[in-house]
C-alpha positions, 0 to 999 in steps of 0.5 A: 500500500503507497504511504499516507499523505495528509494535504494542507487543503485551503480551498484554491485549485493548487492544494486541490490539484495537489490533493487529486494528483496525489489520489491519482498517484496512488496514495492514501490521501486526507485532506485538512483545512487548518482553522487559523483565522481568528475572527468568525464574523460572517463579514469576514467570511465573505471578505476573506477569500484568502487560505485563511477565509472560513469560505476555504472550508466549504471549497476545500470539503466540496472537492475533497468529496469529488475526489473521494477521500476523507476530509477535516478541518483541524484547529491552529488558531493559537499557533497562528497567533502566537507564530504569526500575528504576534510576530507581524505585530512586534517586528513592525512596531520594532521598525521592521517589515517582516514577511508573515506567510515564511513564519506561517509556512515554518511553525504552522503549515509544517511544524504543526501540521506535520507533528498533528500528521504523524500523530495520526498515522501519516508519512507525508504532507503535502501542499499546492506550492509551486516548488519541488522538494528532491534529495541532493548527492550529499544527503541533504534535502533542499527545495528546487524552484518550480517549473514555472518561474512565474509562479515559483514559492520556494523564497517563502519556503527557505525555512523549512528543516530537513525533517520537514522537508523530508516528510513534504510532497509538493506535486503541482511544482511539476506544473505551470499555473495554467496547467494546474487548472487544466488538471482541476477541470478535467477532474471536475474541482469545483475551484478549477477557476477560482481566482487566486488570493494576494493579499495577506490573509489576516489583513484582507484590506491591505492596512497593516497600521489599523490591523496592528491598532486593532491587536491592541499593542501599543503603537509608536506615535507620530514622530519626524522624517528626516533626511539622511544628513539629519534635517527634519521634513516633515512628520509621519503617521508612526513607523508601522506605516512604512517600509524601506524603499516606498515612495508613495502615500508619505503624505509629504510632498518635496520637487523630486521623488524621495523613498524611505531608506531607514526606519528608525525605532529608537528615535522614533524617525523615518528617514528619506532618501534620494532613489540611489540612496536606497541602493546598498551593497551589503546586508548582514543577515541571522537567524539562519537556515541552511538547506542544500549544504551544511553551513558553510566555513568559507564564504560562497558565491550565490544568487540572492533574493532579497524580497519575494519578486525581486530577480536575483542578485550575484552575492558573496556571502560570508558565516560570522563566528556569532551565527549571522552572515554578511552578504556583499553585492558587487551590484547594488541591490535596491530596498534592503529591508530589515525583516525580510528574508534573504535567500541564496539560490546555487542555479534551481537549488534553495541553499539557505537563507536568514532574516535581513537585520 
């Protein structure tokens, strides 16, 4: 009998299409939905079309009964909060932007799913990202980036440990999104055509200030934007209304175009800039994970990306003696942004990556 496979199910066409090619492949498959959103009004049912959205429930139960295999919904509200919200909220009030789906990913949609898994029996999870989880020739488990980069995910998966990732399938890296579709309409999937989601699913408005406001943290106060010589310009909302390298909505006008290059929380001012001046050339980088190799003792060569849909960069990136790593760009690359992810890519291969400090 082929293993058992539980699939991560939110409602769209790629965890559907995951969960049916999966039953096609011969697996014994479950389908879950994890209840992660906080707020069951009826408002934010409707609002919320996102993996989060009580709606993904109805979807997800509807193709799992067009496929023909069991289905459940599992409870992660306090894991969201505490691995998710929490930390979105404290890494903007610390004048950083932080990237919430890469700690959903690690501590929730793998650390919890797959210990719940295993406890009833599985041998795999699965998801409908567009990435491909292979085994490299020293042993070691890495993801590699899906056949269509358009679509590619593996930049939000950078985190994932070798159990993890040892115990992943992840069958629609194999495709292109069109394809997927294609493979959900011939099957019948109710969500074949549903539209995917954007924003983050626990702010569906896009307003991170009022979300964070609502979470009943204590917000930092209006403060200055200074230049990068230390001239005061203007005032600002409060910190958690920017991000390095936005241009639009300072409500500040000036006769050229100015960008936020820092946040400063300690004093509580944002900075601006002039365009080139938030271009740098070097990062230093914690908290990191290595994937493809074992940490390494001498400073390598990679590509990397230091935002979701930024291309890729020539980088030389050296291991300090207390864990963190400095990554040299000969190219300057634009927006550094603290509290982002910075992952190194050798061709298709994820070999690690760490948060931007």
């Amino acid at each position: 009998m082929k293993p058992t496979v539980v699939v991560g199910m939110s409602g769209g066409v790629d965890s559907s299409a995951a969960a049916w090619l999966l039953k096609e492949q011969g697996y014994q498959v479950i389908g879950v939905t994890m209840q992660i959103w906080q707020d069951e009004s009826e408002d934010v049912v409707s609002e919320n079309g996102g993996c989060c959205g009580l709606s993904a429930v109805e979807d997800a139960r509807r193709v799992a009964s067009v496929i023909g295999i069991p289905y459940y919904v599992m409870n992660f509200k306090d894991d969201f909060r505490k691995y998710v919200m929490d930390y979105f909220v404290k890494e903007y009030i610390a004048g950083r932007t932080p990237n919430p789906c890469i700690a959903c990913n690690r501590y929730v949609k793998w650390e919890a799913l797959l210990r719940r898994s295993m406890e009833i029996g599985a041998d795999y999870i699965a998801t409908g990202h567009y990435a491909r989880v292979c085994r490299m020739d020293n042993g070691r488990y890495a993801l590699k980036q899906s056949a269509t980069a358009a679509k590619d995910q593996t930049y939000a998966l950078y985190n994932l440990t070798q159990h993890q990732l040892s115990h992943t399938l992840m069958p629609v890296g194999d495709y292109t999104k069109d394809q997927i579709r294609a493979v959900a309409e011939a099957a019948g999937l109710p969500v074949a055509h549903k539209p995917d989601s954007q924003e983050i699913c626990f702010v569906p408005d896009n307003d991170y200030a009022s979300f964070i406001e609502g979470y009943g943290a204590k917000v930092p106060p209006e403060g200055n934007f200074v230049s990068t010589d230390g001239r005061i310009l203007g005032r600002h909302k409060g910190i958690t209304h920017y991000t390095i390298g936005q241009r639009k909505g300072l409500g500040i006008a000036f006769g050229e175009p100015m960008f936020v290059t820092e946040i400063r929380p300690d004093t509580n001012e944002v900075v601006l800039g002039r365009g080139n001046e938030v271009f740098s050339q070097r990062l230093v980088c914690r908290n990191l994970n290595w994937m493809a190799i074992e940490e390494p003792k001498e400073e390598i060569t990679v590509r990397a990306k230091i935002r979701y849909n930024h291309q890729g960069a020539l980088c030389h990136v050296k291991v300090q003696p207390d864990g963190s790593a400095v990554c040299e760009f000969p190219e300057p690359v634009r927006a550094v942004t603290p509290g982002q992810a910075v992952v190194f890519y050798d061709g298709e291969y994820v070999i690690g990556g760490g948060t931007i400090e």
